[in-house]
TORDO-823328 format. One record per residue: residue in three letters; x, y, z of N, C-alpha, C in turn. Coordinates in steps of 0.2 Angstrom, whole numbers, plus 2048, in hexadecimal, padded with zeros to 3 digits. Layout:
BEGIN
ALAXYZXYZXYZ ...
END
This chain:
BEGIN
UNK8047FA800800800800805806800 UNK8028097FA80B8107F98028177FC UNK80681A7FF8028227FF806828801 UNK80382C7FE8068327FD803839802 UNK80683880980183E80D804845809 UNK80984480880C84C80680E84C7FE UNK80D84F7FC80F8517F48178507F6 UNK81784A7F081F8467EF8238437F6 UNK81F8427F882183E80081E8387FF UNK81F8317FE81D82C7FD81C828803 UNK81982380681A81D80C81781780A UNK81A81280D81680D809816806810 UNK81280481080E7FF81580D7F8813 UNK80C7F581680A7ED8178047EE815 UNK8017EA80E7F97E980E7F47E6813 UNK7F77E58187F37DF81B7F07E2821 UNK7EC7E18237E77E48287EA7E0831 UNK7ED7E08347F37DE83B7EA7DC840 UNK7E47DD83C7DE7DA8417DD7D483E UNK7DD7D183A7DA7CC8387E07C8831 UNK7E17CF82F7E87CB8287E57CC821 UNK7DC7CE8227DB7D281C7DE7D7818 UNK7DF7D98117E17DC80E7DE7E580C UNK7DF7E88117DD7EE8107DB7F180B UNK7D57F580A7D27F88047D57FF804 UNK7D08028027CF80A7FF7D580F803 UNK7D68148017DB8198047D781F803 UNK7D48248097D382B80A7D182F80F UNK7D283380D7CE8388157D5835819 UNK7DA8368157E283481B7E182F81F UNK7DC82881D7DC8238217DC81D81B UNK7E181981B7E18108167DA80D81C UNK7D880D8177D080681D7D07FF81C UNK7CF7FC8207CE7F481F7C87F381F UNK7C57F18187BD7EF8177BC7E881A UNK7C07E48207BC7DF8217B97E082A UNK7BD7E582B7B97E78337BB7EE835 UNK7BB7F38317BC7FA8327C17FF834 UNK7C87F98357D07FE8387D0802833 UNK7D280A8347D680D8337DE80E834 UNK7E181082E7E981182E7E881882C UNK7EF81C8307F082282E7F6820827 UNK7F48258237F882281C80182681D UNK80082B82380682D82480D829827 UNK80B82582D80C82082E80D819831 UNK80581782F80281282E7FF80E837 UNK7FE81583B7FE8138417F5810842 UNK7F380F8477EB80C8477E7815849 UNK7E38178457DE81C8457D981A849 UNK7D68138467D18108497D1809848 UNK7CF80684F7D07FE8517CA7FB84D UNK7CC7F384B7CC7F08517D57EE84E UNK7D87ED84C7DE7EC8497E27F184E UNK7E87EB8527EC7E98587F37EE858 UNK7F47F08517F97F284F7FB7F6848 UNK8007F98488007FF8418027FA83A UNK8037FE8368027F982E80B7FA82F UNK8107F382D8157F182D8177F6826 UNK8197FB82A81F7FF8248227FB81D UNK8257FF8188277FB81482C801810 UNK8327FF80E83580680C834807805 UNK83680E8038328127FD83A8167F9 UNK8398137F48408167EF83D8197E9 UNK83E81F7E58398227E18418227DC UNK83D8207D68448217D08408227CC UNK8438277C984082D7C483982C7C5 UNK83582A7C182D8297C282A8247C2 UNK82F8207C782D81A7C782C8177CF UNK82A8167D482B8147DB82880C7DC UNK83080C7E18328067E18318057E9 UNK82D7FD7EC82B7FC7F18307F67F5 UNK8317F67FA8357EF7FB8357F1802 
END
């Protein structure tokens, strides 16, 4: 999950929801959501906004080359 809270600042997240292991949906309103029981993530640094999920989204690092961005 790659998001962008600030113009050209990228950060990128573990898809997986730390409540259950669902793979998290939609991204807005500055929160990644998990459509199988309602956690919120902040997209800035992926902590718990809103439970029922135990813990924040496992970081992931973000390399941008030229206009391409690379996730590992």
């Amino acid at each position: 999950m790659v998001t962008q809270p600030v113009a050209g600042t990228f950060k990128a997240f573990s898809a997986i929801c730390t409540h259950k292991g669902c793979p998290v949906g939609s991204v807005s309103g500055g929160a990644i959501r998990c459509p199988c029981h309602g956690s919120e993530y902040s997209i800035v640094d992926g902590s718990v906004k809103r439970g029922p999920a135990p813990g924040p989204l496992d970081p992931k690092t973000v390399t941008v080359k030229g206009t391409s961005i690379v996730v590992s």
